[in-house]
C-alpha positions as CSV (number, residue, x, y, z in Angstrom):
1,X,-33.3,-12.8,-9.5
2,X,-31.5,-15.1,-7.3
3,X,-28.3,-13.9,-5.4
4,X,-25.1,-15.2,-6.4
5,X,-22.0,-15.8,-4.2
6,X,-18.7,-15.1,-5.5
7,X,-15.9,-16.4,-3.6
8,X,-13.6,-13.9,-2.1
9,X,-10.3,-15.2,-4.1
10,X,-12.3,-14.4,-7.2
11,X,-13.5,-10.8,-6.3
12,X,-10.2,-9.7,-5.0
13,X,-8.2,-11.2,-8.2
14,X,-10.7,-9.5,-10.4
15,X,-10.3,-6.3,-8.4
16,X,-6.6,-7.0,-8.7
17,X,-6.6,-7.0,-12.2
18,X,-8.8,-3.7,-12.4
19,X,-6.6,-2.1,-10.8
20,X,-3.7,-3.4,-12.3
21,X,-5.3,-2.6,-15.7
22,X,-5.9,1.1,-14.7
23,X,-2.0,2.4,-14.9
24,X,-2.9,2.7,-18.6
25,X,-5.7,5.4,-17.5
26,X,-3.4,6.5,-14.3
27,X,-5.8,6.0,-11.9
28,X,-8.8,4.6,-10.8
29,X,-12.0,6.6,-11.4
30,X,-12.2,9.5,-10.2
31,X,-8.4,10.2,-10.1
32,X,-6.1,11.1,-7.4
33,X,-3.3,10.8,-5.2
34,X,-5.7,8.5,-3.2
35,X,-6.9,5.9,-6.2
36,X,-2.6,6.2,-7.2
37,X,-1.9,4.9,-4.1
38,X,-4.5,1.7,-4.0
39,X,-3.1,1.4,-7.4
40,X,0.5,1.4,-5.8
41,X,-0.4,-0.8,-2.8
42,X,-2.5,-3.4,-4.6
43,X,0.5,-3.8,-7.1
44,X,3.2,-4.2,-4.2
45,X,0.4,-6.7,-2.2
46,X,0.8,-8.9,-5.3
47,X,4.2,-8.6,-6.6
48,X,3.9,-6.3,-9.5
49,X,7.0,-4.8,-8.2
50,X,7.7,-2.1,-11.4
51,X,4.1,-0.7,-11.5
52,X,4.3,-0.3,-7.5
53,X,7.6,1.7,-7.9
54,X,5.8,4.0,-10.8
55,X,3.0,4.5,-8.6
56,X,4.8,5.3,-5.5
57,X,7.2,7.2,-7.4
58,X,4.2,9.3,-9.0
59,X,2.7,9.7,-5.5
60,X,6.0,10.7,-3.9
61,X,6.2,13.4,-6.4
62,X,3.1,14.8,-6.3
63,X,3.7,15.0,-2.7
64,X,6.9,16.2,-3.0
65,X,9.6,16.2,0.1
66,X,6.9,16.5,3.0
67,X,6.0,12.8,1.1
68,X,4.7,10.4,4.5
69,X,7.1,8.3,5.8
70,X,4.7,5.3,5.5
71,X,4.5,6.1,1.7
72,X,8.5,6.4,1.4
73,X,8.5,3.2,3.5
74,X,6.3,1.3,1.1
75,X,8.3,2.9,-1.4
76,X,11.7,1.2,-0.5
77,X,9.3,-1.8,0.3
78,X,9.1,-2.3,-3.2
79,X,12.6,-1.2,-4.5
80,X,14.0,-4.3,-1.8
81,X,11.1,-6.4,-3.6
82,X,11.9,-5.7,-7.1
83,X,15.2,-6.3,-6.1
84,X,17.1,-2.8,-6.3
85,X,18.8,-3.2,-3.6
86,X,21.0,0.0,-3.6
87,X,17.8,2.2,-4.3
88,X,16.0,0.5,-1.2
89,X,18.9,1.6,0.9
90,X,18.9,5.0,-0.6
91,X,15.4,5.4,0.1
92,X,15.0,4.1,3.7
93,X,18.3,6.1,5.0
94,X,16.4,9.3,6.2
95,X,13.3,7.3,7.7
96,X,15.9,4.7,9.3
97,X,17.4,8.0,11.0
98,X,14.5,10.7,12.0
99,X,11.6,8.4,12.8
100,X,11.9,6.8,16.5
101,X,8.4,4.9,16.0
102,X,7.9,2.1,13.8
103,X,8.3,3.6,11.0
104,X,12.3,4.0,12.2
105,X,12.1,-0.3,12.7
106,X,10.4,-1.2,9.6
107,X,12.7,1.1,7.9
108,X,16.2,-0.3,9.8
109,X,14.6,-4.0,8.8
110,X,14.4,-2.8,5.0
111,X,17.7,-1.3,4.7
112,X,18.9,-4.5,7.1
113,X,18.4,-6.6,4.4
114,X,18.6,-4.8,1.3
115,X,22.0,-4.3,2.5
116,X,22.5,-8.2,3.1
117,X,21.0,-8.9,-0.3
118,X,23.1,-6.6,-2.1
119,X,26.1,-8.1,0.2
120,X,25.0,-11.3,-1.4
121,X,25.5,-10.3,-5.1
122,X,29.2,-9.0,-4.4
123,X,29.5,-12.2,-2.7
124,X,28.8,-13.8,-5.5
125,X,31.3,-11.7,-7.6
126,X,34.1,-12.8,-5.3
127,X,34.5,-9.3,-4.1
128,X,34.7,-9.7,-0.8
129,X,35.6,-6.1,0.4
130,X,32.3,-4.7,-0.6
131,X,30.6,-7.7,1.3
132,X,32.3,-7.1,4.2
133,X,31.2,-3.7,4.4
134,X,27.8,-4.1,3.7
135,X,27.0,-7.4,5.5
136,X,28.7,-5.0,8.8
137,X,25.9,-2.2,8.2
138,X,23.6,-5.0,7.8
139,X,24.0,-6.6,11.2
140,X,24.4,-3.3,13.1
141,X,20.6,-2.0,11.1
142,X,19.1,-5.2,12.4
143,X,20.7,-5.3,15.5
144,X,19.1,-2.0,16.4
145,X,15.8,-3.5,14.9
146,X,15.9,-6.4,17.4
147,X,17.4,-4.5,20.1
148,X,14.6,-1.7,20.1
149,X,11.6,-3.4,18.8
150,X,11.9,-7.2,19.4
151,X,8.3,-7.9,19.6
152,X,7.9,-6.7,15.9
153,X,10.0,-9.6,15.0
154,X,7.5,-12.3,16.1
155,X,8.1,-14.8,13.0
156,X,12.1,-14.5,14.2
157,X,12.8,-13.8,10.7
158,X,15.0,-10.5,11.2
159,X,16.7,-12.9,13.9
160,X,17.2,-15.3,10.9
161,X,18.7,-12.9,9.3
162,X,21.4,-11.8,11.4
163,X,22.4,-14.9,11.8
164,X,22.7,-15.6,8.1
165,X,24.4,-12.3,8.1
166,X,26.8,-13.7,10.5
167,X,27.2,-16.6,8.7
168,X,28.4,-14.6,5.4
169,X,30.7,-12.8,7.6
170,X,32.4,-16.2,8.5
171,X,32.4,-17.4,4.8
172,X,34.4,-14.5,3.8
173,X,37.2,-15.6,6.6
C-alpha cells in the first residue's frame, strides 16, 4: 500500500476539530486534567473562545486554588479574547502581583489591555470618568510591562498600545 502525504494544515484542522468535537464527551480519551487542558489550549489557539473558558474553568476547578499560574494566565488569555474584559482583569490581578517572572509580564500585558479595551467601551458610552480611570491603570500595567521586560515586547505592540492609551487619554481632554 502506497504512503500517502497529508499536508500539515489538514492534519492539524482535523485534529482541531476532534478535539473540538470532544467537549461533548469532556475529554479526549482517556480523560483527565491533561486531555482537558489540550482541549482548552487547542480551542483558545483557534479562537473558540467559550469552550476555552469552560475548559480552563473546569481545569482550574479541579485544581482548585494552588491552580498554575500559567493555567490562570491562559485562563484570562481567553476571558481578554472572548472579550470579557472585566473577568480578564479579575483573573490576572493576583498573577500581575505575586509572580516576578514572566508570568508577572504576560499577566501586567493582559490586564494592560483588557483594561484599555474595557476603557474603550465606556468611551464609547460617553462616560468619560470610567475611561479615565481605567485607561490610567492601563498605562501604569504596561508601563511596568515595558519597563521590566522590554525584550518580551519585540513586535512593539504593548509599545503600540500605550501610545493608543495615550491617545484616548488626550481625546477625553
Amino acid at each position: 500500500m502506497p504512503f500517502v502525504r497529508f499536508p500539515k494544515a489538514l492534519l492539524l484542522a482535523v485534529l482541531a476539530g476532534a478535539l473540538v468535537g470532544c467537549e461533548n464527551a469532556g475529554t479526549l480519551a482517556g480523560g483527565g486534567p491533561r486531555s482537558d487542558y489540550l482541549v482548552a489550549r487547542t480551542a483558545l489557539e483557534n479562537g473558540n473562545y467559550p469552550l476555552a473558558i469552560r475548559r480552563y474553568e473546569t481545569l482550574i476547578d479541579r485544581v482548585g486554588p494552588g491552580a498554575s499560574a500559567r493555567l490562570q494566565l491562559e485562563y484570562a488569555h481567553s476571558l481578554l479574547r472572548a472579550s470579557r474584559y472585566d473577568d480578564a482583569i479579575q483573573a490576572t490581578a493576583s498573577l500581575a502581583e505575586r509572580n516576578p517572572d514572566s508570568i508577572q509580564a504576560s499577566a501586567l500585558a493582559v490586564r494592560g489591555t483588557a483594561r484599555h479595551e474595557a476603557a474603550r467601551e465606556f468611551i464609547e458610552r460617553g462616560e468619560s470618568d470610567e475611561a479615565r480611570a481605567l485607561l490610567e491603570a492601563a498605562r501604569a500595567d504596561l508601563d511596568r510591562f515595558l519597563d521590566d521586560n522590554a525584550a518580551l515586547d519585540a513586535a512593539g505592540s504593548m509599545r503600540a498600545r500605550t501610545e493608543l492609551i495615550a491617545a484616548d487619554l488626550r481625546s477625553l481632554g
